[in-house]
N, C-alpha and C positions, 0 to 999 in steps of 0.2 A: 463476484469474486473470480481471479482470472487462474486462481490455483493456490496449490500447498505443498509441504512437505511434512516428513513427521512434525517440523518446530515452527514452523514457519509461512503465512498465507500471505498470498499479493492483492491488495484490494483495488481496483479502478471504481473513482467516484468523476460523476459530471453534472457542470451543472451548465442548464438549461434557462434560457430568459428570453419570453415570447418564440418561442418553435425555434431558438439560434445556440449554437452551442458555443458556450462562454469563457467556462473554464474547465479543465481536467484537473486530476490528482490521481497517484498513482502512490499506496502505500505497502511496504514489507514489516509485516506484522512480527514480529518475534515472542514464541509462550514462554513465559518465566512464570516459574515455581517457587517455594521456598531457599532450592539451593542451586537457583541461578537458570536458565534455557532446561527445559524438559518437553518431553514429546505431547504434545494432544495426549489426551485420555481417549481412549476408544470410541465413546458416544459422542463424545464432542468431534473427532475425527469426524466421523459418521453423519452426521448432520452441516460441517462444514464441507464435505466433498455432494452433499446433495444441494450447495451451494452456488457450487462452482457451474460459470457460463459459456457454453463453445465458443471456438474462436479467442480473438484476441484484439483491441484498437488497436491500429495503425501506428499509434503515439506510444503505445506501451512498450514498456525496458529501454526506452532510452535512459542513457547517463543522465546526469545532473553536473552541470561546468562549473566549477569552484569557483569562488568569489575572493579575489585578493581581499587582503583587511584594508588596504586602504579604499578599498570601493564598496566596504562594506559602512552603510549609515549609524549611529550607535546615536542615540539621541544623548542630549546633555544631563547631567542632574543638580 
């Protein structure tokens, strides 16, 4: 886990195939409650910040480039 805030943690996942690194992901977790985005509860704060790993990957927070809809594949039905 690369961090949080009160509502919100960034998660860096990778993956690994024979000792070569393959693929990254990089996610923004948002906590919804009953009435929409609410903060971590205390003890779950608490064990998600004993979570969290120094540093940062080289690749993390980059943007994401939008994809026109015409370059976008939509399979047939």
């Amino acid at each position: 886990m690369l961090g949080r805030d009160a509502k919100r943690r960034r998660l860096w996942h990778e993956l690994h195939v024979d000792g070569r690194l393959r693929a990254t992901e990089e996610l923004m977790c948002l906590h919804v409650g009953p009435g929409g985005t609410a903060p971590f509860p205390d003890d779950v704060a608490a064990a998600l910040d004993s979570l969290v790993t120094p540093g940062e990957p080289e690749h993390a927070g980059r943007s994401i480039a939008a994809i026109g809809r015409e370059e976008v594949h939509r399979p047939s039905t």
